[in-house]
PyMOL Python script that loads the backbone (N, CA, C, O; Angstrom):
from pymol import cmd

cmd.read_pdbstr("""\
ATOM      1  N   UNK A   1       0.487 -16.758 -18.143  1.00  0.00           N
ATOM      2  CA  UNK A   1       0.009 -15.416 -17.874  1.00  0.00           C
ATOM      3  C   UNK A   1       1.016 -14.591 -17.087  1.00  0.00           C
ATOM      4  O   UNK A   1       1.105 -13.372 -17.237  1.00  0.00           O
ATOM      5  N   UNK A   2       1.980 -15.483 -16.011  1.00  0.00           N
ATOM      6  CA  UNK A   2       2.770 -14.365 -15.570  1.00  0.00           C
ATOM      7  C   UNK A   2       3.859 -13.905 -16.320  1.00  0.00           C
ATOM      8  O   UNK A   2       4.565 -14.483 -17.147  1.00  0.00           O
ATOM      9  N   UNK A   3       3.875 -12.155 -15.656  1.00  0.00           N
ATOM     10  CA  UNK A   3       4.267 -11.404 -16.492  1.00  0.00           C
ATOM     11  C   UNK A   3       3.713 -10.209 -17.418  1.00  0.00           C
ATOM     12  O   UNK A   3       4.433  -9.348 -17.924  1.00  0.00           O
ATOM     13  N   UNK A   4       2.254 -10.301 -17.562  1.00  0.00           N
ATOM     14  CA  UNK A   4       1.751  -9.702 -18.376  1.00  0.00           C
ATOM     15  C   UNK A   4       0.444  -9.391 -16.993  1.00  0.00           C
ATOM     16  O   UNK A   4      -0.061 -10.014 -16.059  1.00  0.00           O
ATOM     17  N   UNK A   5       0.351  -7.845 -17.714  1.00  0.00           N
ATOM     18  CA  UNK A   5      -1.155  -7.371 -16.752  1.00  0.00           C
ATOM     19  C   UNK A   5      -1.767  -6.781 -18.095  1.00  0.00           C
ATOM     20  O   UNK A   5      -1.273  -5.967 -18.876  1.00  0.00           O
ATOM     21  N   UNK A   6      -3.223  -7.559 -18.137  1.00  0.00           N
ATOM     22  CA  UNK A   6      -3.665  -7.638 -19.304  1.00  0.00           C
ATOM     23  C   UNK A   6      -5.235  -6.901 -19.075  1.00  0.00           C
ATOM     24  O   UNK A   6      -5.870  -7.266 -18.085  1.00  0.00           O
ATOM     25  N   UNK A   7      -5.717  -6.078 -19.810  1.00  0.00           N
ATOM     26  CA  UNK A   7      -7.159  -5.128 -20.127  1.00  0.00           C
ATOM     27  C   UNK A   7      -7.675  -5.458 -21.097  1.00  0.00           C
ATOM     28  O   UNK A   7      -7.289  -5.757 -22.227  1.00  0.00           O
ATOM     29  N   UNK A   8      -8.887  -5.372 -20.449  1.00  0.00           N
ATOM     30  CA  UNK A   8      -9.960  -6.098 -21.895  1.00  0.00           C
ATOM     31  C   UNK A   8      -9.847  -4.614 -22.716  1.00  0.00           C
ATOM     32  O   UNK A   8      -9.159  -3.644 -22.401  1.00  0.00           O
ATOM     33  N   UNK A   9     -10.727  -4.765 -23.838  1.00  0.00           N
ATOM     34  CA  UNK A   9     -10.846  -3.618 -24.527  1.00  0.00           C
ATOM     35  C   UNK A   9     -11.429  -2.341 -23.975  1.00  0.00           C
ATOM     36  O   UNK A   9     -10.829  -1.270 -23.878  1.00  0.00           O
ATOM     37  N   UNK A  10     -12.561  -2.565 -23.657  1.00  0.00           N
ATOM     38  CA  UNK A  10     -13.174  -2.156 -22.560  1.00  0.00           C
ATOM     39  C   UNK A  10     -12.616  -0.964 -21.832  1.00  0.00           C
ATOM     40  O   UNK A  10     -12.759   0.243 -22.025  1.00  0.00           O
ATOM     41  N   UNK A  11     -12.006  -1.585 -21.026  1.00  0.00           N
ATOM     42  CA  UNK A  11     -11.237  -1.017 -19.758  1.00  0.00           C
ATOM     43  C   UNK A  11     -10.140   0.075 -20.561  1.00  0.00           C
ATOM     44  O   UNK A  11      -9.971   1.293 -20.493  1.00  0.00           O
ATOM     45  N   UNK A  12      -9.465  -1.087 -21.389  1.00  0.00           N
ATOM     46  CA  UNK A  12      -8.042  -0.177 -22.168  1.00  0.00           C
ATOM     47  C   UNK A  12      -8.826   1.762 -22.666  1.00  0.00           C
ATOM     48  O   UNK A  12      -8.388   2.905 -22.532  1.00  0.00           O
ATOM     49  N   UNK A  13      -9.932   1.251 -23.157  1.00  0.00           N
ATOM     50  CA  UNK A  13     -10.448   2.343 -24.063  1.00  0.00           C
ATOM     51  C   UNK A  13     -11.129   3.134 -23.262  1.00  0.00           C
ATOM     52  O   UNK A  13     -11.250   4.196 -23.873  1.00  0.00           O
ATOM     53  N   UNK A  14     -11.769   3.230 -21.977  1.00  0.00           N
ATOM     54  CA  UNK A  14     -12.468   3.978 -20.926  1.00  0.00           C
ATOM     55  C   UNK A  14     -11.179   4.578 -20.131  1.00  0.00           C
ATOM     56  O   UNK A  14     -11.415   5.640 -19.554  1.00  0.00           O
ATOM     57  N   UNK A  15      -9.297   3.859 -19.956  1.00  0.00           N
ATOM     58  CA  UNK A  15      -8.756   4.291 -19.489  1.00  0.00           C
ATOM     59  C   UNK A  15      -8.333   5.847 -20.662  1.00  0.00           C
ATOM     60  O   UNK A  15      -8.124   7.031 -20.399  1.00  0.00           O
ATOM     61  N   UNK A  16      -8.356   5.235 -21.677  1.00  0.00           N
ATOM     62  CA  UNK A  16      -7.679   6.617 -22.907  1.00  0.00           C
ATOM     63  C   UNK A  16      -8.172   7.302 -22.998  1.00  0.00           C
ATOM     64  O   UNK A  16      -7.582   8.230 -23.551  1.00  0.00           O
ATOM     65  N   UNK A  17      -9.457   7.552 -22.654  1.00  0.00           N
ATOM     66  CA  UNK A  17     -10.411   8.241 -22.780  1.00  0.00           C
ATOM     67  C   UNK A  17     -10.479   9.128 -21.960  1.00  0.00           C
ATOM     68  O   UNK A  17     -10.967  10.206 -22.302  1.00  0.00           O
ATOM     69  N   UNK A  18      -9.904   8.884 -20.353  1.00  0.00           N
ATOM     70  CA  UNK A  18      -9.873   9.796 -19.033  1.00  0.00           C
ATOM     71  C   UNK A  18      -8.474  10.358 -19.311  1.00  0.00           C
ATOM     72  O   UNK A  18      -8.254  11.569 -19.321  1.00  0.00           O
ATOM     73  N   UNK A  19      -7.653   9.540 -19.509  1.00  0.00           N
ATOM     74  CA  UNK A  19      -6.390  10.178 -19.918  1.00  0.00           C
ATOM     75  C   UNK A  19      -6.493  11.135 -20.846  1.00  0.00           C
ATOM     76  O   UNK A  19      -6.351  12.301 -20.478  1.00  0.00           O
ATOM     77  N   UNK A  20      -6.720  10.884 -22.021  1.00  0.00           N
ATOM     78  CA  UNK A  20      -6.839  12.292 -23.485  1.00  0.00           C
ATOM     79  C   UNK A  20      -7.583  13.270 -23.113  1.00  0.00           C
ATOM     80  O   UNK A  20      -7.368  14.303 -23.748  1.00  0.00           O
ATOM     81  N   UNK A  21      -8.827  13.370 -21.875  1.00  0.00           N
ATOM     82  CA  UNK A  21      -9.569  14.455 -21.687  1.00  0.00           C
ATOM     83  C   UNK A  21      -8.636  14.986 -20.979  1.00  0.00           C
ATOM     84  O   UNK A  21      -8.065  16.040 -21.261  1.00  0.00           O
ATOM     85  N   UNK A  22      -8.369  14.118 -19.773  1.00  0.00           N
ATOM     86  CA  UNK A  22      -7.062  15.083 -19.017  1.00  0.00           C
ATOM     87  C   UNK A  22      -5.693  15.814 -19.703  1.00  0.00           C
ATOM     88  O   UNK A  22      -5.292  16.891 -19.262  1.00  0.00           O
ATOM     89  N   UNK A  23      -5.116  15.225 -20.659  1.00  0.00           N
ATOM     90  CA  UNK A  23      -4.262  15.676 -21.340  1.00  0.00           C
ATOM     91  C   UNK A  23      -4.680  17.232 -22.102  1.00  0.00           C
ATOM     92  O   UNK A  23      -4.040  18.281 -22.159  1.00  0.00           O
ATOM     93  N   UNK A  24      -5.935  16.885 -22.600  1.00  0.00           N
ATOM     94  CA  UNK A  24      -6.774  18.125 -22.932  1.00  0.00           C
ATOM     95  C   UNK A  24      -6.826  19.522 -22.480  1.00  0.00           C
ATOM     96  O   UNK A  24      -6.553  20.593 -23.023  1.00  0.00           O
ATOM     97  N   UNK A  25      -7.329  19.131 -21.133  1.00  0.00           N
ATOM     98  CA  UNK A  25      -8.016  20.130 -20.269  1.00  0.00           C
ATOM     99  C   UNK A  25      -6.363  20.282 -19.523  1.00  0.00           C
ATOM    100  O   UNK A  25      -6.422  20.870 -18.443  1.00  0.00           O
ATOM    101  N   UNK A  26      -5.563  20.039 -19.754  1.00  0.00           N
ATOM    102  CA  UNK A  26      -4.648  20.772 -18.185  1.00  0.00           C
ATOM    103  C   UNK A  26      -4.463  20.623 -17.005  1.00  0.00           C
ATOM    104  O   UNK A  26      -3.588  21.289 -16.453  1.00  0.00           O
ATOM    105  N   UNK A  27      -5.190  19.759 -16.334  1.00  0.00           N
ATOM    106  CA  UNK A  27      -5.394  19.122 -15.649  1.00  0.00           C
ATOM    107  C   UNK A  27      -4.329  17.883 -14.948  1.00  0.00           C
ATOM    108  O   UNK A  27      -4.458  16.666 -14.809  1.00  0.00           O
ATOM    109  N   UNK A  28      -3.402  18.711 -14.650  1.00  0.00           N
ATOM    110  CA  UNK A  28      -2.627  18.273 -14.192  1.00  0.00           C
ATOM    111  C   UNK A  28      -2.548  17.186 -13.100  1.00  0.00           C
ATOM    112  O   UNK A  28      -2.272  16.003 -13.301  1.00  0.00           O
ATOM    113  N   UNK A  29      -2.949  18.000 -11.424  1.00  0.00           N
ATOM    114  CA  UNK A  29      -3.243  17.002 -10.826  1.00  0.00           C
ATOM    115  C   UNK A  29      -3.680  15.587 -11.073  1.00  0.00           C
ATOM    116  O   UNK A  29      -3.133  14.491 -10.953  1.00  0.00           O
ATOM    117  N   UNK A  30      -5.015  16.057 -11.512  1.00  0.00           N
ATOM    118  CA  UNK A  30      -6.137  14.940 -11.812  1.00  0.00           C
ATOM    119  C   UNK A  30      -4.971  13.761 -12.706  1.00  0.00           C
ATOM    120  O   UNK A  30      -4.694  12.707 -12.132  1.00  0.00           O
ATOM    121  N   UNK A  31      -4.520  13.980 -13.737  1.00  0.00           N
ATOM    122  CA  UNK A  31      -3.564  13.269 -14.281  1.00  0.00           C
ATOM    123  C   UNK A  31      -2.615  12.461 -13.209  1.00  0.00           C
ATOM    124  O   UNK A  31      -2.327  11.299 -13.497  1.00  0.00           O
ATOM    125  N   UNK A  32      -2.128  13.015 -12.011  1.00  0.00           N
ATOM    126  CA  UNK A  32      -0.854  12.766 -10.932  1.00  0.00           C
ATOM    127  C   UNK A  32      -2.075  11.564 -10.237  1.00  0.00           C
ATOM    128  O   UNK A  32      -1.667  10.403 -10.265  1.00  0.00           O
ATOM    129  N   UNK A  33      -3.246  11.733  -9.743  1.00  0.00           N
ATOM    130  CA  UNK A  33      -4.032  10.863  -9.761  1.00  0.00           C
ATOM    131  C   UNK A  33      -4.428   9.657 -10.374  1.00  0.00           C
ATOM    132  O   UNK A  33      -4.389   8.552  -9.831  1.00  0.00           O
ATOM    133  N   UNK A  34      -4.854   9.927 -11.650  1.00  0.00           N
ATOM    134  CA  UNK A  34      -5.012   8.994 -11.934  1.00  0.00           C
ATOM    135  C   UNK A  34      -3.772   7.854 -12.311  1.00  0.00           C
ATOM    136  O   UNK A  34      -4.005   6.687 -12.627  1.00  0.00           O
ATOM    137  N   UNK A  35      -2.817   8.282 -12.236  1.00  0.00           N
ATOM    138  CA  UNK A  35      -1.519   7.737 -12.323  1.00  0.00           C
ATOM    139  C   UNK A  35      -1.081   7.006 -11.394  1.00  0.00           C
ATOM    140  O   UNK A  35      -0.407   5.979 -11.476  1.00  0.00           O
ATOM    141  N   UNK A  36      -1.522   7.618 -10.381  1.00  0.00           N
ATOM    142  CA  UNK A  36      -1.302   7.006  -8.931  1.00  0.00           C
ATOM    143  C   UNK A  36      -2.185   5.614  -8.778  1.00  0.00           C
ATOM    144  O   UNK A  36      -1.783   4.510  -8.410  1.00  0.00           O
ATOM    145  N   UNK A  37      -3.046   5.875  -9.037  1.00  0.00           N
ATOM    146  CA  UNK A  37      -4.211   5.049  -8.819  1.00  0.00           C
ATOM    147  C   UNK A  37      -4.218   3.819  -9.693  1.00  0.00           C
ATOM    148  O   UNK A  37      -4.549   2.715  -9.261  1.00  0.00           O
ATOM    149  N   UNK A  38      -3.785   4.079 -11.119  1.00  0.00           N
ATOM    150  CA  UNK A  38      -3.214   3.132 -12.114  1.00  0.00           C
ATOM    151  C   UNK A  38      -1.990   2.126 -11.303  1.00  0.00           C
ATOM    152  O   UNK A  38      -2.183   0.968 -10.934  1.00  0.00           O
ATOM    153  N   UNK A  39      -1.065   2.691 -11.191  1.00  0.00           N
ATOM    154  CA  UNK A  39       0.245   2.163 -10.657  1.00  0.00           C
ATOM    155  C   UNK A  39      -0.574   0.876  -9.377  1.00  0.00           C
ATOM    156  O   UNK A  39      -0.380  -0.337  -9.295  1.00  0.00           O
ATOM    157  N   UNK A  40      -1.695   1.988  -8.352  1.00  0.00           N
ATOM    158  CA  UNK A  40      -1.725   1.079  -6.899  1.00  0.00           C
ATOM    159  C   UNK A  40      -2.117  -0.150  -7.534  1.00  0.00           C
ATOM    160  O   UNK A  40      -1.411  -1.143  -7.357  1.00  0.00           O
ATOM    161  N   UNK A  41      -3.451  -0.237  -8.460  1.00  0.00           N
ATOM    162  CA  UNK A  41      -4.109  -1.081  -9.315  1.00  0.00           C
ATOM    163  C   UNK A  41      -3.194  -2.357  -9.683  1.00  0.00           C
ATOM    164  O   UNK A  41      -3.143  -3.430  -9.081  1.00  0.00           O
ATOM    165  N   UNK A  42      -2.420  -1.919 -10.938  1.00  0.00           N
ATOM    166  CA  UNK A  42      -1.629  -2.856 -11.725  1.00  0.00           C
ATOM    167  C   UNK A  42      -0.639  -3.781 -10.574  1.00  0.00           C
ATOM    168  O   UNK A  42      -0.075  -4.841 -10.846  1.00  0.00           O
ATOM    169  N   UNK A  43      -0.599  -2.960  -9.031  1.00  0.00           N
ATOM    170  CA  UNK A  43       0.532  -3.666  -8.110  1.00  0.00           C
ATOM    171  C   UNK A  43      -0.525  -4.390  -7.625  1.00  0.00           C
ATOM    172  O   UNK A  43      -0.237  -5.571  -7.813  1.00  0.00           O
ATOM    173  N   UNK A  44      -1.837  -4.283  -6.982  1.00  0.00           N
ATOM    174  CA  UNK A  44      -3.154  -5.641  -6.406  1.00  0.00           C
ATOM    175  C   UNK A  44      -3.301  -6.817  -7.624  1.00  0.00           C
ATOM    176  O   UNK A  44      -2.932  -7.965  -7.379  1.00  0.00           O
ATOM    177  N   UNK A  45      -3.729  -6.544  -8.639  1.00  0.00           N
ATOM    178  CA  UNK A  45      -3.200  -7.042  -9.898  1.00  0.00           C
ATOM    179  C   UNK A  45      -2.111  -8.095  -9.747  1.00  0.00           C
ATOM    180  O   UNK A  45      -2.343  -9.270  -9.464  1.00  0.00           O
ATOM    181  N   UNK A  46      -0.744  -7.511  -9.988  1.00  0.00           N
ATOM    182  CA  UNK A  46      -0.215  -8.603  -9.792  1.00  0.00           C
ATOM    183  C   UNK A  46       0.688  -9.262  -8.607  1.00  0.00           C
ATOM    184  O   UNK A  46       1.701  -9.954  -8.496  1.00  0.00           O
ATOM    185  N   UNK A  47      -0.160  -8.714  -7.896  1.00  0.00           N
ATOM    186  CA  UNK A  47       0.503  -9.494  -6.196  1.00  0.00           C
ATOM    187  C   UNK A  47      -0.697 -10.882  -6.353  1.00  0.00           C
ATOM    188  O   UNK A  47      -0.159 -11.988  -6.307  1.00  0.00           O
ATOM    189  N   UNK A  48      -2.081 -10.881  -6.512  1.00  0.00           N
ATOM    190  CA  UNK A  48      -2.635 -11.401  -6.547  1.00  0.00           C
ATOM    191  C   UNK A  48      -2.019 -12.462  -7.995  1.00  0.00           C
ATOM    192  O   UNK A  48      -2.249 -13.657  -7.805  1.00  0.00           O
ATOM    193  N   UNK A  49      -1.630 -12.288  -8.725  1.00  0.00           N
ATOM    194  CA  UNK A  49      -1.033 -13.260  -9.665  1.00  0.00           C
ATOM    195  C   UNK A  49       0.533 -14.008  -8.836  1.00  0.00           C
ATOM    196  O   UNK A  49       1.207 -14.994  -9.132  1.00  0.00           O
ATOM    197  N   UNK A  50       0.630 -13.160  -7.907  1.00  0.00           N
ATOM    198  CA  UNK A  50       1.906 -13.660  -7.488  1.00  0.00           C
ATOM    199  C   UNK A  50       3.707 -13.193  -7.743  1.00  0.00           C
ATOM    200  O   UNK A  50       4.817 -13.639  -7.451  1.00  0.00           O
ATOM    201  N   UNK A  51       3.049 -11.904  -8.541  1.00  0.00           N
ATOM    202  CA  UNK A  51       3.943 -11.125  -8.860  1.00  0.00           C
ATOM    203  C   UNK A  51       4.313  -9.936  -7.880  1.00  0.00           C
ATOM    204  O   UNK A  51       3.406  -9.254  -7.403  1.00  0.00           O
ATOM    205  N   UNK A  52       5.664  -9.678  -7.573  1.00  0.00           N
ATOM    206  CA  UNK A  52       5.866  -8.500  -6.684  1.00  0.00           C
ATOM    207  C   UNK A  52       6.121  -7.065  -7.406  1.00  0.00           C
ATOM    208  O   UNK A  52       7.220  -7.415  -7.837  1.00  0.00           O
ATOM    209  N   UNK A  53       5.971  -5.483  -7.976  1.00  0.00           N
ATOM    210  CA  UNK A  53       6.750  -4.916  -8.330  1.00  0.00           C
ATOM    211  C   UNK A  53       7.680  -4.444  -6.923  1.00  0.00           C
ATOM    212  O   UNK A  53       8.687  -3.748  -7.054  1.00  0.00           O
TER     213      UNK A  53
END
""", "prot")
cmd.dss("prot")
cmd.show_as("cartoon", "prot")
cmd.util.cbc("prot")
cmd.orient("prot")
């Protein structure tokens, strides 16, 4: 598994979904957000696997 940060379907498809509305609407910030928030995520993720970025 290390190496890979992996989303069920689920998750993958509820994330595209906030993304494409935001892409939509203009919504810039909100985008700089959720980006942010993605990034902090995927780094708890894999510190907890034992991975550093």
């Amino acid at each position: 598994m290390q190496g890979y940060v992996m989303f069920d379907d689920y998750e993958t498809s509820e994330l595209l979904d906030i993304l494409n509305y935001i892409l939509r609407s203009g919504r810039w910030k909100e985008l700089e957000y959720v980006y942010s928030e993605l990034v902090l995520e995927l780094r708890k993720r894999s510190e907890l696997m034992g991975m550093i970025y």
